[in-house]
Backbone as CSV, one residue per row, in Angstrom:
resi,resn,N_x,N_y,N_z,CA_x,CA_y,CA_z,C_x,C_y,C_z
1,UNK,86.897,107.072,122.643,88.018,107.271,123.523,88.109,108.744,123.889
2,UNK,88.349,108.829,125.026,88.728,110.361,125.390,89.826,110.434,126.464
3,UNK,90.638,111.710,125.888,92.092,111.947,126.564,91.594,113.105,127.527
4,UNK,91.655,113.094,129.036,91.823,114.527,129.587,92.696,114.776,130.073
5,UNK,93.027,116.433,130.147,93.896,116.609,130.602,93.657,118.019,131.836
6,UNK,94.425,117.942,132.786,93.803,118.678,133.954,95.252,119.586,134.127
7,UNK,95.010,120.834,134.083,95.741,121.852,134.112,96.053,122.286,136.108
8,UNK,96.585,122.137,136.534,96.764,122.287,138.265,97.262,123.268,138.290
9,UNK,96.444,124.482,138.464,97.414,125.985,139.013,97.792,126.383,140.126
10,UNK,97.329,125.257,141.248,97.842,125.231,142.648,99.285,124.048,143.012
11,UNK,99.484,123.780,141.777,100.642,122.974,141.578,101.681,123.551,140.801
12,UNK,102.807,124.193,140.548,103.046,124.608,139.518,103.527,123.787,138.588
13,UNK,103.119,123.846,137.249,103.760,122.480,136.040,102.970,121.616,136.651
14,UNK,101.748,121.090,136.955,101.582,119.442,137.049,100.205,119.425,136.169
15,UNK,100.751,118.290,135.364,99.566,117.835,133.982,99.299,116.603,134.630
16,UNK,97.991,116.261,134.077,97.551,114.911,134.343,97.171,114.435,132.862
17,UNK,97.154,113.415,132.507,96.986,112.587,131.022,96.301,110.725,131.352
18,UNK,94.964,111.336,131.238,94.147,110.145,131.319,93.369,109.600,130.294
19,UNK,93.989,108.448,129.731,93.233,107.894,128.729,92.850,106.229,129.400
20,UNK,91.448,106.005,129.016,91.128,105.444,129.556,91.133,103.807,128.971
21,UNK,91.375,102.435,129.572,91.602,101.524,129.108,92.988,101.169,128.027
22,UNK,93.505,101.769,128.498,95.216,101.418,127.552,96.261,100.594,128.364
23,UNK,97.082,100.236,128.068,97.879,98.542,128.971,98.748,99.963,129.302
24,UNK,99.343,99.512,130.491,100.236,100.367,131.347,101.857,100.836,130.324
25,UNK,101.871,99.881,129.516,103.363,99.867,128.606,102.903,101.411,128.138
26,UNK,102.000,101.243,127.105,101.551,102.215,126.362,101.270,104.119,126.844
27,UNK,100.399,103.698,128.397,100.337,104.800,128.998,102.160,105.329,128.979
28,UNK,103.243,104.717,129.741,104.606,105.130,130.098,104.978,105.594,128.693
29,UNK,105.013,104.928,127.606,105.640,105.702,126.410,105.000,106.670,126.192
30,UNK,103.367,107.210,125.986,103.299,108.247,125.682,103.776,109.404,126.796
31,UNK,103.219,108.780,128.405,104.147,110.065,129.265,105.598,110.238,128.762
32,UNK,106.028,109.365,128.436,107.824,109.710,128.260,107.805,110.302,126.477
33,UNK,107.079,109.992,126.205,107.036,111.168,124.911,107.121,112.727,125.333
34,UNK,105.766,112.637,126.624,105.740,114.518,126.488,106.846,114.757,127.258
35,UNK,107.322,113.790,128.311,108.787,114.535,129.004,109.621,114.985,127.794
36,UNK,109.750,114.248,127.098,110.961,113.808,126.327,110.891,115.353,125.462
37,UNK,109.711,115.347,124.858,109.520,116.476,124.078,109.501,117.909,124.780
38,UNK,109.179,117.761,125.969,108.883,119.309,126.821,110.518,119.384,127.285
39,UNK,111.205,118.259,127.379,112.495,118.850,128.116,113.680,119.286,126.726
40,UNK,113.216,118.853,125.229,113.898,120.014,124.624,113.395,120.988,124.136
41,UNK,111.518,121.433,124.349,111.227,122.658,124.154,111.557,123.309,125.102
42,UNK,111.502,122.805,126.165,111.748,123.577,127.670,113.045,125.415,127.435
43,UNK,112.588,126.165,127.236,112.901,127.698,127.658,114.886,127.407,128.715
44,UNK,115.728,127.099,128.086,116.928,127.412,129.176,117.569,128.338,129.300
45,UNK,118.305,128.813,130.453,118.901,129.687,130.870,119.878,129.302,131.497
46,UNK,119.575,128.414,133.229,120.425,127.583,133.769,120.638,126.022,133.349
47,UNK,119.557,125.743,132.995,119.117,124.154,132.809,118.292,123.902,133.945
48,UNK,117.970,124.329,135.073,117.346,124.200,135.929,116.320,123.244,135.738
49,UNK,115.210,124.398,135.113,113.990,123.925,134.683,113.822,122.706,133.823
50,UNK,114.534,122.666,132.338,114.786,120.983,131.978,115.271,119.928,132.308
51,UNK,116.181,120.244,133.515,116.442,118.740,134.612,115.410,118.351,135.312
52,UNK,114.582,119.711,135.510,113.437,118.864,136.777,112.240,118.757,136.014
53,UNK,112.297,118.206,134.748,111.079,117.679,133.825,111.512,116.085,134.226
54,UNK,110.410,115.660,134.886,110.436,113.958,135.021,108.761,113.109,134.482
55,UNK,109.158,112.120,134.519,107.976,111.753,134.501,107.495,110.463,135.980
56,UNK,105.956,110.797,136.048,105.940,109.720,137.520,105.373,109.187,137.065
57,UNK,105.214,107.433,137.038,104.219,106.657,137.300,103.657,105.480,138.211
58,UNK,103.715,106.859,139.413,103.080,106.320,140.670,101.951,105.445,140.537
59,UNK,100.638,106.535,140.079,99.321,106.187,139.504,98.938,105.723,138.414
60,UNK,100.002,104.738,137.565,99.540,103.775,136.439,98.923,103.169,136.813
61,UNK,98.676,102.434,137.733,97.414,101.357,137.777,95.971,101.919,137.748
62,UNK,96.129,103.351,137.991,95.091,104.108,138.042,95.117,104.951,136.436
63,UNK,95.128,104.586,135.355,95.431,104.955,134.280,95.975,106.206,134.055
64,UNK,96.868,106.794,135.006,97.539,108.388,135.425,99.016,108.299,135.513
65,UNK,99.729,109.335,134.574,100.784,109.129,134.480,101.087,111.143,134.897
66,UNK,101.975,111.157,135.199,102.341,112.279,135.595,103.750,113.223,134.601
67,UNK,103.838,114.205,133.768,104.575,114.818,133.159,104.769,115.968,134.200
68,UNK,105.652,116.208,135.020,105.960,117.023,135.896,107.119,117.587,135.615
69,UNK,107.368,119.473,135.862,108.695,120.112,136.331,108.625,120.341,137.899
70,UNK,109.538,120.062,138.281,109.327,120.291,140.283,110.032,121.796,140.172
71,UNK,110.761,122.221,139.344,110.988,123.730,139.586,109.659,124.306,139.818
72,UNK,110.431,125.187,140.851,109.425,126.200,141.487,108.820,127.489,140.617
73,UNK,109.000,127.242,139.152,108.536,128.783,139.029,108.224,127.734,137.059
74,UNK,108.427,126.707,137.233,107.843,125.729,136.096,106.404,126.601,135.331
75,UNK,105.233,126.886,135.649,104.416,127.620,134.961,104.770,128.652,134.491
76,UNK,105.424,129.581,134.652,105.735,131.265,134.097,106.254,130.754,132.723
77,UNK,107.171,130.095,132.431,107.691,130.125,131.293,106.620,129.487,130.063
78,UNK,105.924,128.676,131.117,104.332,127.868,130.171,103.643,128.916,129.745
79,UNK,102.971,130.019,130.295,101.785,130.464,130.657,102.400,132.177,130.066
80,UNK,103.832,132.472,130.815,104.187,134.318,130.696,103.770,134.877,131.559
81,UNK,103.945,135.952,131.798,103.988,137.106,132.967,104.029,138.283,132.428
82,UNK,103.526,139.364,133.424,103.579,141.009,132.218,104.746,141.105,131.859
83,UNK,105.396,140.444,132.444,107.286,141.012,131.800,108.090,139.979,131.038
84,UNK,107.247,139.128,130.895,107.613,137.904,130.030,106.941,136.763,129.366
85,UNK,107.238,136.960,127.792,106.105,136.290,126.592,106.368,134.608,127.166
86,UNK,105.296,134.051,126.971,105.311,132.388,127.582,106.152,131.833,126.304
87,UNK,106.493,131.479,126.608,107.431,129.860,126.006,107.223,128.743,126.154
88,UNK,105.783,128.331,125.886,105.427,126.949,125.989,106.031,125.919,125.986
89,UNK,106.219,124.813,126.723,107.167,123.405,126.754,106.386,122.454,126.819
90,UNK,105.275,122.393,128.216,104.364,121.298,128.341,103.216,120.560,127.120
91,UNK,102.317,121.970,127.007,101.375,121.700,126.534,101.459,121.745,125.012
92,UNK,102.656,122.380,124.117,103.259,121.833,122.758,103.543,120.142,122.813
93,UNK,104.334,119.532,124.060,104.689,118.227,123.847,103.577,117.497,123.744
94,UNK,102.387,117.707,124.677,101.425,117.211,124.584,100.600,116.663,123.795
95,UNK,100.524,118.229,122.759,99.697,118.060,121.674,100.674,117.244,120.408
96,UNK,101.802,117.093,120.763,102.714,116.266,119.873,102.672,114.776,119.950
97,UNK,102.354,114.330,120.977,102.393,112.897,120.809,101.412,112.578,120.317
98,UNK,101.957,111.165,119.666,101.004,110.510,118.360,100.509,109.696,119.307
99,UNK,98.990,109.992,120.014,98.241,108.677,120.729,98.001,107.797,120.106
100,UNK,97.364,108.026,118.980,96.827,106.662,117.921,97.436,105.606,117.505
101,UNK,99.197,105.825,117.665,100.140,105.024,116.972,100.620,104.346,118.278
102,UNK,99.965,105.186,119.558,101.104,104.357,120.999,99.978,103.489,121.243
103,UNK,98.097,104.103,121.112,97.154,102.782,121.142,97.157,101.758,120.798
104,UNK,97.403,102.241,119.429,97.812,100.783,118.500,98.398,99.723,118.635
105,UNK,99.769,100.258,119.084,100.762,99.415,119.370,100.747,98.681,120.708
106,UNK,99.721,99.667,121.721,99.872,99.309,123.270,98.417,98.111,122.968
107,UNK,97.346,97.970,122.086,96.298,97.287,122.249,97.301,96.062,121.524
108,UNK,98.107,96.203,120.636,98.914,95.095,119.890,99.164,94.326,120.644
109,UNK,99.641,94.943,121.988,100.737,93.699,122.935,99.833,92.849,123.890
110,UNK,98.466,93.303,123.807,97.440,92.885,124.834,97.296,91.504,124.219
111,UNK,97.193,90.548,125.267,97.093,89.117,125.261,96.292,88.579,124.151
C-alpha cells in the first residue's frame, strides 16, 4: 500500500491524500481526521484561518479527498516566513491519523 501526498505551492494549503483501493467511507474519515486535527492545531489569532479548514470530497470516486484552508495566506503559518517561525497545522494532522485502523475498519465494511 502506498499513501501520497502532494504538497501544491501554487495553491495555498491544498494537500492531496491518495491511498489507493480503500471503500469511499474510509477515505472521508481519514480526510475528516486531518481536518479535524489541523483545525485545532491550526495557529489563531482571528479564527479566520481555522474556519476555512474544510474538507472536499468532490474526487472520492477518484480515491482523492481534499484537506483544504481557502484562507489566503493558509501556507505561511505551515511553512514560516523570515519574520515568522511556522506553526505547523496540516502536515502534523496528517502524520496523526491512524491509516491502519481506518483500513481496517474501511476493508471490514466491504461486502
Amino acid at each position: 500500500m502506498t499513501v501520497k501526498v502532494k504538497i501544491d505551492n501554487k495553491k495555498l494549503g491544498l494537500w492531496i491524500v491518495q491511498i489507493p483501493k480503500i471503500n469511499r467511507n474510509g477515505l472521508i474519515r481519514g480526510g475528516a481526521s486531518i481536518v479535524s486535527t489541523a483545525m485545532r492545531r491550526a495557529p489563531v489569532d482571528t479564527g479566520y484561518l481555522r474556519s476555512r479548514i474544510k474538507l472536499d470530497t468532490s474526487e472520492v470516486d477518484k480515491e482523492i479527498v481534499w484537506a483544504r484552508s481557502s484562507a489566503e495566506y493558509a501556507l505561511w503559518p505551515e511553512i514560516g516566513t523570515s519574520k515568522m517561525a511556522a506553526q505547523p497545522y496540516m502536515l502534523p494532522a496528517l502524520e496523526q491519523v491512524n491509516w491502519a485502523a481506518i483500513l481496517k475498519s474501511s476493508y471490514s465494511e466491504l461486502p
